[in-house]
C-alpha positions, -999 to 999 in steps of 0.1 A, spaced: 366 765 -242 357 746 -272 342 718 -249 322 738 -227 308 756 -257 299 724 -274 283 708 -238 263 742 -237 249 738 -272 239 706 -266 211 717 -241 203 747 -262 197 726 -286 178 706 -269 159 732 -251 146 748 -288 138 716 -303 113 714 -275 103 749 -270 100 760 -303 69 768 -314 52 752 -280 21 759 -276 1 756 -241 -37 760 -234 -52 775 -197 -62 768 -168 -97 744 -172 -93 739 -210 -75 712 -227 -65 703 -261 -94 681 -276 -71 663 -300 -40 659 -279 -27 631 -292 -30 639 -325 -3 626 -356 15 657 -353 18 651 -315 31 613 -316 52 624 -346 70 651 -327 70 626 -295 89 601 -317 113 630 -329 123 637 -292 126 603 -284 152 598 -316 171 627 -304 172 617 -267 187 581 -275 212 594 -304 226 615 -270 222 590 -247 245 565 -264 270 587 -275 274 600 -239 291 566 -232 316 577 -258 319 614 -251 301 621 -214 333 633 -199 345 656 -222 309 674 -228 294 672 -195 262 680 -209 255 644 -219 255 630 -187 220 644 -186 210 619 -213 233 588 -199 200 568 -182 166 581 -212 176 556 -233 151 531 -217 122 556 -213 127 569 -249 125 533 -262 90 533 -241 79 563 -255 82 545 -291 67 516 -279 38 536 -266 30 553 -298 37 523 -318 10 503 -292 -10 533 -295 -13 536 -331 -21 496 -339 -50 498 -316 -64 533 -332 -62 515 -372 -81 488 -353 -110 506 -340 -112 531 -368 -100 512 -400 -124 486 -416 -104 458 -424 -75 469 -409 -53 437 -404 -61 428 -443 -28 432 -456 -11 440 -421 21 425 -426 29 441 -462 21 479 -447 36 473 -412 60 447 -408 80 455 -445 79 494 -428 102 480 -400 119 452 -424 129 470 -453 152 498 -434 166 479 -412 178 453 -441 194 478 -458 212 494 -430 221 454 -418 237 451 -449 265 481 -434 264 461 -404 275 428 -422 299 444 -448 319 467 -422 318 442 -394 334 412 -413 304 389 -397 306 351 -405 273 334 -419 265 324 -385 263 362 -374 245 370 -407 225 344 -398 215 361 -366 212 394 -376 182 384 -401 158 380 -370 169 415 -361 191 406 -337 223 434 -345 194 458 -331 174 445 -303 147 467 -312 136 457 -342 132 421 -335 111 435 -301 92 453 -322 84 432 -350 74 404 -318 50 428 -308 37 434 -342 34 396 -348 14 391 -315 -10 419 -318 -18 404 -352 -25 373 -339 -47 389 -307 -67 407 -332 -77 376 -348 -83 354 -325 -99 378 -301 -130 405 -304 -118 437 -300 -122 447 -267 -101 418 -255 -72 429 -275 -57 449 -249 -58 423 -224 -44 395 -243 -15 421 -258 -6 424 -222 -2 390 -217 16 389 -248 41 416 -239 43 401 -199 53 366 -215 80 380 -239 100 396 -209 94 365 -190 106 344 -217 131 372 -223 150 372 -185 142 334 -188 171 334 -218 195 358 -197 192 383 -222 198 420 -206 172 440 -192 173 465 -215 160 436 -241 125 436 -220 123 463 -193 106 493 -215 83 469 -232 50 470 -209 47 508 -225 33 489 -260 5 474 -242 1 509 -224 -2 525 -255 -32 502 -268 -47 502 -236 -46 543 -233 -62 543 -272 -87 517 -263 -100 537 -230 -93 571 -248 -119 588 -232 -118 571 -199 -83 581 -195 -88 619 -206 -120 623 -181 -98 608 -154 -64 633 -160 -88 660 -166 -107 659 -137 -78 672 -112 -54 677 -132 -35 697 -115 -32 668 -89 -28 639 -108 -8 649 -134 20 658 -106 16 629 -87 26 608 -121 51 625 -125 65 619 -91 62 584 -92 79 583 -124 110 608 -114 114 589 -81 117 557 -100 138 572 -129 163 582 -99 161 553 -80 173 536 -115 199 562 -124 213 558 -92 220 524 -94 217 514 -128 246 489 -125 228 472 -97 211 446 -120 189 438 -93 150 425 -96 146 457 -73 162 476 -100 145 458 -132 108 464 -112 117 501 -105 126 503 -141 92 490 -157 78 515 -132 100 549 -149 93 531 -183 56 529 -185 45 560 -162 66 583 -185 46 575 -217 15 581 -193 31 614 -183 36 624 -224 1 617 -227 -12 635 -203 13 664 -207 -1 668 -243 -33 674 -230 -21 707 -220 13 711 -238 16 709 -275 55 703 -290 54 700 -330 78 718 -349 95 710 -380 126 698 -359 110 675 -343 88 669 -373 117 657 -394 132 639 -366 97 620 -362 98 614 -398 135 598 -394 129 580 -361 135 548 -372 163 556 -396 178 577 -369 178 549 -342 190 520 -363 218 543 -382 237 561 -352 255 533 -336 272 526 -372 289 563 -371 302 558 -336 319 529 -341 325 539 -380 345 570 -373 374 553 -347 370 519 -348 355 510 -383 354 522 -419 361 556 -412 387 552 -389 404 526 -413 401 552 -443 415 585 -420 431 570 -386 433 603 -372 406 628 -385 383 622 -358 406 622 -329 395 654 -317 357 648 -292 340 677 -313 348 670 -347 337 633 -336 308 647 -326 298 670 -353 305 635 -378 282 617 -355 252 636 -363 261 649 -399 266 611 -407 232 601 -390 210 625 -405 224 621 -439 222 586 -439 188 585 -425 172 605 -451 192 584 -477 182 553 -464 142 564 -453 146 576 -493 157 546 -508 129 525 -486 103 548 -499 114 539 -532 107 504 -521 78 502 -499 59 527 -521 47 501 -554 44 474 -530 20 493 -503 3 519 -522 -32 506 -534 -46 525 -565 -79 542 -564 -88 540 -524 -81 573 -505 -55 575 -476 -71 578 -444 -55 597 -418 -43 578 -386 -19 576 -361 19 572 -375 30 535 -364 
């Protein structure tokens, strides 16, 4: 009873954070500002959510059934924060004068400084040796952050070397030679496979208006037609996601860069914020890097060590999980605040409103 009821709330859950608050537009009109701050912020929140279920569903998919339905997002979630990350570095570069001036203090230390203090949990619980703590410094425990922080390096370097226009191009290049370079060293695909969705996100904000008059012209036909390709693909890769084919990894890039495409073009006519999904967005980060810690905390780590059997039973696992993930994701987006704030705040010069990075 007790596990059926949990399974079910899961998807209600899931099902309000999206709904809530929803709003949708008619036939023949479209939202003008679709892909707004609010929009990416609440895209990120989703995206949070959808990978915190995905991995625990490896720990607790066959008692709450339920999870099985987030088993395989983890990869197209990653994309969608890939997208908006792309999406956002190209939109400070064609609206904000002067924009990489001081780009690694206000965007690399954003990524850096959270993920430093959560490795420092990593090294202290996991009894690493200086070789590991070695390792995990390049961001290594969490294979997104030293993506990310690649991709962050390189689109620096494209936007000084190159004029503006040829940004996107050479970021795709970029991004194609680090999963090259990536399979090359044997690393797994889920190192490399979601990763063409940054230079989709930069080339979506760099033809903005190109790509709204194509989706909104037909829309009704496109717009279906994307998202066919991308559920046939997503299938294709749930069903044989242990296949670890080339078949497989191609199929994958496909699910992983049409379904930021299909976000995008959803928000045209679908708008998801709510304050849910608004603090999740605002968390995203801190949610992704902290929720492996409480899985392996609470019966195999600290936890477990302190109170062997107090999280025995799946729900009251479950319930820790999240309680322990939001609470130290708010402490720990806090204490980086505290941090980031006298080191990127510039006095007297007025905060410009952009896309959230």
């Amino acid at each position: 009873m007790v596990k059926t009821a949990v399974s079910a709330a899961i998807i209600i859950f899931c099902v309000f954070m999206l709904a809530w608050r929803a709003k949708m537009i008619g036939r023949g009109d479209f939202f003008e500002n679709y892909f707004s701050v609010c929009e990416t912020r609440s895209i990120k929140g989703m995206c949070a959510v959808f990978i915190l279920l995905s991995h625990i569903c490896t720990y607790l998919g066959d008692t709450f059934k339920s999870l099985y339905a987030f088993k395989y997002v983890g990869a197209i979630m990653v994309a969608g924060f890939f997208f908006v990350s792309g999406y956002g570095l190209q939109y400070g570069l064609m609206n904000k004068k002067d924009y990489l001036r001081g780009f690694f203090k206000k965007r690399m230390l954003s990524i850096a400084v959270p993920y430093y203090i959560i490795n420092i949990f990593y090294i202290v619980t996991n009894h690493m040796d200086l070789r590991s703590i070695l390792i995990s410094l390049t961001g290594y425990n969490l294979w997104f952050v030293m993506a990310i922080a690649i991709f962050y390096i390189g689109f620096y370097i494209c936007g000084k070397l190159f004029v503006q226009r040829r940004v996107p191009i050479a970021m795709t290049v970029f991004v194609l030679l680090y999963m090259v370079v990536m399979n090359r060293l044997g690393f797994g695909f889920w190192w490399y496979n979601s990763c063409l969705a940054f230079a989709a996100g930069i080339w979506v904000c760099h033809g903005m208006k190109a790509f709204t008059d194509f989706f909104q012209k037909r829309y009704f036909l496109k717009t279906p037609l994307l998202a066919l390709v991308f559920a046939l693909s997503y299938a294709y890769y749930c069903l044989h996601a242990n296949d670890r084919t080339f078949i497989l990894f191609a199929v994958s890039v496909v699910s992983t860069t049409t379904f930021p495409f299909l976000l995008a073009a959803l928000s045209m006519k679908i708008q998801i914020a709510n304050p849910i999904l608004d603090f999740c967005g605002d968390l995203s980060l801190e949610l992704y890097l902290t929720h492996a810690l409480w899985i392996s905390w609470l019966r195999m780590g600290f936890w477990y060590n302190v109170a062997p059997t107090l999280f025995d039973k799946d729900a009251f696992y479950f319930a820790a999980i999240i309680v322990g993930t939001v609470v130290m994701s708010v402490l720990v987006h806090k204490v980086s605040g505290s941090i980031l704030k006298p080191i990127t705040q510039k006095p007297n010069k007025s905060v410009e409103k952009s896309v959230n990075v």
